[in-house]
MDTraj code that builds the backbone (N, CA, C; nanometers):
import mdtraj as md
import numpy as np

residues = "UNK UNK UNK UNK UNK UNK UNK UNK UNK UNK UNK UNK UNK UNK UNK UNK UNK UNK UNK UNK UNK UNK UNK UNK UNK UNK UNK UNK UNK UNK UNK UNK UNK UNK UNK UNK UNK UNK UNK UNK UNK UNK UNK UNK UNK UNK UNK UNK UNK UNK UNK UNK UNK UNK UNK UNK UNK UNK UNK UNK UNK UNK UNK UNK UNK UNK UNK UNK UNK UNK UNK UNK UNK UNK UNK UNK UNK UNK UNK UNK UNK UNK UNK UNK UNK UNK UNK UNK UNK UNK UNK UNK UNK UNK UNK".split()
xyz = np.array([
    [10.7109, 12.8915, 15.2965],
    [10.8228, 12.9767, 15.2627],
    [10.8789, 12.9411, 15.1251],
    [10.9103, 12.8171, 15.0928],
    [10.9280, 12.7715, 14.9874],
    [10.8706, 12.8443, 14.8932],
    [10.7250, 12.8129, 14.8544],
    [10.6624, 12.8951, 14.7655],
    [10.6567, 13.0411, 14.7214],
    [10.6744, 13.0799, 14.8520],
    [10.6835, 13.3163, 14.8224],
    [10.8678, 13.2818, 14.7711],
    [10.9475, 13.1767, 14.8242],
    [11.0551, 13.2189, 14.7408],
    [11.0460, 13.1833, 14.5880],
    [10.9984, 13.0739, 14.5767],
    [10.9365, 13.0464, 14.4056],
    [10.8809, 13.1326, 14.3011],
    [10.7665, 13.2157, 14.4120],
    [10.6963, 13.2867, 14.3541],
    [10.7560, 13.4191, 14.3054],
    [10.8741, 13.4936, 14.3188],
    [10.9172, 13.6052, 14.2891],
    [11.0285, 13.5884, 14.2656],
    [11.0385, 13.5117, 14.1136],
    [11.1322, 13.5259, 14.0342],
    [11.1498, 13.6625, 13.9455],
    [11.2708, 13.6639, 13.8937],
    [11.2771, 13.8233, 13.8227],
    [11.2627, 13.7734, 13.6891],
    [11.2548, 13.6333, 13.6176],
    [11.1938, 13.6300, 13.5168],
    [11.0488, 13.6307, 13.5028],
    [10.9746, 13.6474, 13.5900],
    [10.8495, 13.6357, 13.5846],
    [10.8108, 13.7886, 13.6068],
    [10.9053, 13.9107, 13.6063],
    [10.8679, 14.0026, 13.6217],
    [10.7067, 14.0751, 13.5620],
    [10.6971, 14.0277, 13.4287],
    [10.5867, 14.0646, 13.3394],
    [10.4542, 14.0973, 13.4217],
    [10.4907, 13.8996, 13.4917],
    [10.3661, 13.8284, 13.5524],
    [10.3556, 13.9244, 13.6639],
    [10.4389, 13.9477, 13.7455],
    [10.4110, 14.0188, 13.8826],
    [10.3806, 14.2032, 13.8527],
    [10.3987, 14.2340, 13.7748],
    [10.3116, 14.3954, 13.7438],
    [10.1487, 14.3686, 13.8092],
    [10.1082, 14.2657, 13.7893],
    [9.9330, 14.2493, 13.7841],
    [9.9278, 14.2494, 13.9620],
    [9.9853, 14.1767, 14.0173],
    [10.0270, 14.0657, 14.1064],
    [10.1111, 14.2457, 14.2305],
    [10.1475, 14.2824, 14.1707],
    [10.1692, 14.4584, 14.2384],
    [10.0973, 14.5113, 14.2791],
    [10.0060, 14.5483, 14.2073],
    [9.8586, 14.5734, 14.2371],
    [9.7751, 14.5661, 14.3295],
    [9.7621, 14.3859, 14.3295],
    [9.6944, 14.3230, 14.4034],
    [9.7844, 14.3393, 14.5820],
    [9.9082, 14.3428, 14.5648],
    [9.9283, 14.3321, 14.6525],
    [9.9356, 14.4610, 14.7623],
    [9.9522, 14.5495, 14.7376],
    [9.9393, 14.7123, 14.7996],
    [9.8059, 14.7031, 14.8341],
    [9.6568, 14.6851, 14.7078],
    [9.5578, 14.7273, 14.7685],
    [9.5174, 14.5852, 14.8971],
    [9.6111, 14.5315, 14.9215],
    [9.5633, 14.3752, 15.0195],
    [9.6352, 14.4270, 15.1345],
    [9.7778, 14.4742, 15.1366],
    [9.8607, 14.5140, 15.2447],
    [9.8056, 14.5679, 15.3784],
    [9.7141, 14.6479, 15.2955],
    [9.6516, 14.7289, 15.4865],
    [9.5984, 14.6188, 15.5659],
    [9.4708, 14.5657, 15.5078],
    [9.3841, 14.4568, 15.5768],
    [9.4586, 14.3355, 15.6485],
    [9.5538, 14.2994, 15.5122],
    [9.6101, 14.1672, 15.5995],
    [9.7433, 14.2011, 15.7042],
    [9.8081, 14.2548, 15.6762],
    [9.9418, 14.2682, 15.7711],
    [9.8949, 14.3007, 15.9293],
    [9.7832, 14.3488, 15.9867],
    [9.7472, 14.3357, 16.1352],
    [9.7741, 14.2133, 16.1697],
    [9.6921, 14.1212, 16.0593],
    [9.6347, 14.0199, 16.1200],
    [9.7581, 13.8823, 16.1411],
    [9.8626, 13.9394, 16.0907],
    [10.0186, 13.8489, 16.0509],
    [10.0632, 13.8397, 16.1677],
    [10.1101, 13.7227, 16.2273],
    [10.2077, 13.7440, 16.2809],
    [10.3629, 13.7695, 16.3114],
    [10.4533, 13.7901, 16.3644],
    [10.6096, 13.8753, 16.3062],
    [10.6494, 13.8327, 16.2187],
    [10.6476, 13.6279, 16.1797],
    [10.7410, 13.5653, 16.0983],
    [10.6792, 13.5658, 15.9577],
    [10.5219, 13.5735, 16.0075],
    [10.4691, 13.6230, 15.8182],
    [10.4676, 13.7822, 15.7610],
    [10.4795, 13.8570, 15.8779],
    [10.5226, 13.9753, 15.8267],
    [10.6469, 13.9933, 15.7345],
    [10.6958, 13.9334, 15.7935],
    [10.8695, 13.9420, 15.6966],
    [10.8566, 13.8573, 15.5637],
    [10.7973, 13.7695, 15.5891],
    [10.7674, 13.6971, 15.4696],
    [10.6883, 13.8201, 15.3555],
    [10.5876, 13.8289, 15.3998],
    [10.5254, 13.9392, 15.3186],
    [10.5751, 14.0452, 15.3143],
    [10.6754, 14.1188, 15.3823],
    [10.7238, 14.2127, 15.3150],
    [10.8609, 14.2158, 15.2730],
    [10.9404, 14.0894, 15.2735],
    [11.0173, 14.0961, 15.1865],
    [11.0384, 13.9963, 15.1238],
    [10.9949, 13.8591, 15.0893],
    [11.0005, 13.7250, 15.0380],
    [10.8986, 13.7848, 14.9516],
    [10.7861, 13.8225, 14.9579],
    [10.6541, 13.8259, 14.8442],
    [10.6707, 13.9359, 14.7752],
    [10.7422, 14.0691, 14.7978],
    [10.7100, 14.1724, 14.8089],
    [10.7558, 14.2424, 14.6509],
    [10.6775, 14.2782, 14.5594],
    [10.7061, 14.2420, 14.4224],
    [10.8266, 14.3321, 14.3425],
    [10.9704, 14.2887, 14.3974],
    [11.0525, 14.3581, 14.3506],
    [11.0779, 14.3253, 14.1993],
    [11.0776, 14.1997, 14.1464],
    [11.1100, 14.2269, 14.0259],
    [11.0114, 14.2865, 13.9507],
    [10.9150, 14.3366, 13.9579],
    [10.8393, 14.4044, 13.8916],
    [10.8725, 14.5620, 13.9326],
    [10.9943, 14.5583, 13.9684],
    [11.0580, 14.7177, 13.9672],
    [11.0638, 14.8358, 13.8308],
    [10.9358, 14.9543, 13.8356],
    [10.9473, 15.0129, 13.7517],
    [10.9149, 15.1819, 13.8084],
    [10.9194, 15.2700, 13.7285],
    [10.8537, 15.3861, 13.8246],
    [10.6855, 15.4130, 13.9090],
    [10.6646, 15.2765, 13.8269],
    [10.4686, 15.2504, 13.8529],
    [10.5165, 15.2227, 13.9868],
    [10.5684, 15.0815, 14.0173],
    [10.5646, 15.0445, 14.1490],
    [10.6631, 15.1608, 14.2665],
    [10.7213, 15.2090, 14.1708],
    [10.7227, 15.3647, 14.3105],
    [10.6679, 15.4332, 14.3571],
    [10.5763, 15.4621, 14.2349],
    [10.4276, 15.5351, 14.2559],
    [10.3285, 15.4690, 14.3568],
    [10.3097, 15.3364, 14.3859],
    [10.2544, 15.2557, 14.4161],
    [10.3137, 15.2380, 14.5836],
    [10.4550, 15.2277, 14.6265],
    [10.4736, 15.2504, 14.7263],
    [10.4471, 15.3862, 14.7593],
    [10.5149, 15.4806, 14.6944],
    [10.4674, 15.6327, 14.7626],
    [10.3372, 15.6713, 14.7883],
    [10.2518, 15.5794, 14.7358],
    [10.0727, 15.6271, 14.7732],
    [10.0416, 15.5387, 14.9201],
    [10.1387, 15.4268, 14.9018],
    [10.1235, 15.3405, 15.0402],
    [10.1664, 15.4150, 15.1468],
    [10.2751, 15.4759, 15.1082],
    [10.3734, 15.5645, 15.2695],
    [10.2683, 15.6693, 15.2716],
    [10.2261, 15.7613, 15.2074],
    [10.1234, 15.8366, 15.1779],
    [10.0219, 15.8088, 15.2743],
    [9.9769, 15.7012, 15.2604],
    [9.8554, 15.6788, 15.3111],
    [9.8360, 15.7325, 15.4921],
    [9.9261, 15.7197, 15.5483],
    [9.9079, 15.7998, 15.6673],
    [9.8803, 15.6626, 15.7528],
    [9.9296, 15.6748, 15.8753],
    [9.9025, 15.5650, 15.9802],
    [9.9340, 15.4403, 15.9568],
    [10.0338, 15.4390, 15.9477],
    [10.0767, 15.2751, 15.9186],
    [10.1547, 15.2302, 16.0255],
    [10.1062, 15.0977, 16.0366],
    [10.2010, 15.0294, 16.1439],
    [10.3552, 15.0480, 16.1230],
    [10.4441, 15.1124, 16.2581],
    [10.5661, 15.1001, 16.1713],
    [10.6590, 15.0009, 16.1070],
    [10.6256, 14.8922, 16.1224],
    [10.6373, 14.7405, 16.0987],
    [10.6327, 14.7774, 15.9178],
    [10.5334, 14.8044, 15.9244],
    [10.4774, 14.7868, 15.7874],
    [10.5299, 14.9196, 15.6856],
    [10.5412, 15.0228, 15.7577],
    [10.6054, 15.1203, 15.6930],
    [10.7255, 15.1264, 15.6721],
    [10.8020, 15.0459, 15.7768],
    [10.9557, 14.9811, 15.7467],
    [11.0055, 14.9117, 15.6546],
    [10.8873, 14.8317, 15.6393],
    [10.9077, 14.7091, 15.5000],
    [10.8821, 14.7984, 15.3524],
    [10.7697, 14.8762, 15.4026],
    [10.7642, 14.9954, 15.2544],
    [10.8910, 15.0425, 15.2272],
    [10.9250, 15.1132, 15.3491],
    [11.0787, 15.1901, 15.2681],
    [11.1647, 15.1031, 15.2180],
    [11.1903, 14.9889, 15.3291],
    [11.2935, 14.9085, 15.2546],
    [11.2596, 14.8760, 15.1425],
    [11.1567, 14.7941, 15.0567],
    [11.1350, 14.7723, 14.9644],
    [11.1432, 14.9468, 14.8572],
    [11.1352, 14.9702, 14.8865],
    [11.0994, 15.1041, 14.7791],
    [11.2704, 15.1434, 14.7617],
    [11.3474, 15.1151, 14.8943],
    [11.4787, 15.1091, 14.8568],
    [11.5883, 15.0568, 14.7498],
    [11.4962, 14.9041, 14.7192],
    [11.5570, 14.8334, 14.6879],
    [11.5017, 14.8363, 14.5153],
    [11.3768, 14.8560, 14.5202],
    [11.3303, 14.8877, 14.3576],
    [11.3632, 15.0124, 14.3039],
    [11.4131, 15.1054, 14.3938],
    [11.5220, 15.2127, 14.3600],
    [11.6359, 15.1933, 14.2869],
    [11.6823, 15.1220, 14.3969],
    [11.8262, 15.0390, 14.3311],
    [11.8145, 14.9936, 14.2251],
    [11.7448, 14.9237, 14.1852],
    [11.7276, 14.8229, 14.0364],
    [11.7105, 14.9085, 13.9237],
    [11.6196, 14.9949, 13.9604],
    [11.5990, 15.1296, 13.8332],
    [11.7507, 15.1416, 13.8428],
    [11.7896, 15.2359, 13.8957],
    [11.9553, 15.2811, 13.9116],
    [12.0430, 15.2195, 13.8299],
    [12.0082, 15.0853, 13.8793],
    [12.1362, 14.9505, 13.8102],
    [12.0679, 14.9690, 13.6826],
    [11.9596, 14.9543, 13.6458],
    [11.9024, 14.9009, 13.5044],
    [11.9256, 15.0366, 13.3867],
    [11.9672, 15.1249, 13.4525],
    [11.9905, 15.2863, 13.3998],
    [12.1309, 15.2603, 13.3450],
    [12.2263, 15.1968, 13.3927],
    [12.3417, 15.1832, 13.3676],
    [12.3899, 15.1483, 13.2141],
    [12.4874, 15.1595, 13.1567],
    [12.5127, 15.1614, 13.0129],
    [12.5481, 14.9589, 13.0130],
    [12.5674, 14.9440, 12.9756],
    [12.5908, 14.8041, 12.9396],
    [12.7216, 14.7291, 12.9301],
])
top = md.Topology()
chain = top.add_chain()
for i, resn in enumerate(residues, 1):
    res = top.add_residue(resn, chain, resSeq=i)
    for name in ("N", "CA", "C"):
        top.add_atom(name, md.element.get_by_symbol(name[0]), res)
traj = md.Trajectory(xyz[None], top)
């Protein structure tokens, strides 16, 4: 646990664009195989919010898209897609 909180810092945003990627096209395969307490971990401790941009909306909306998802897992999509919503929103703001 330690580490997924390490790992998704919002200064490292740059780093986690690549690391976005990787993680959507991994999501289907591995999340069956999780059990509840690494589910949460992976979808919201790992889950690459500071790399919040309109890509990674695009990137969830092809995930919800995808049709048949555990609702476990489609729960953690919205929430997350909620929350990199938010950040656009905030980051829109005047200064």
């Amino acid at each position: 646990m330690e580490v997924a909180l390490a790992f998704n810092q919002a200064e490292h945003a740059a780093l986690l664009t690549e690391y976005s990627d990787r993680f959507f096209d991994q999501l289907p395969g591995i999340w069956p195989s999780l059990n509840d307490p690494m589910k949460l971990v992976l979808g919201q401790t790992l889950f690459p919010y500071p790399a919040a941009s309109p890509r990674l909306l695009k990137r969830i909306d092809a995930a919800l898209g995808a049709g048949d998802l555990e609702p476990g897992l489609a729960r953690a999509l919205i929430e997350g897609r909620d929350v990199v919503e938010k950040a656009l929103r905030a980051r829109a703001l005047p200064a």
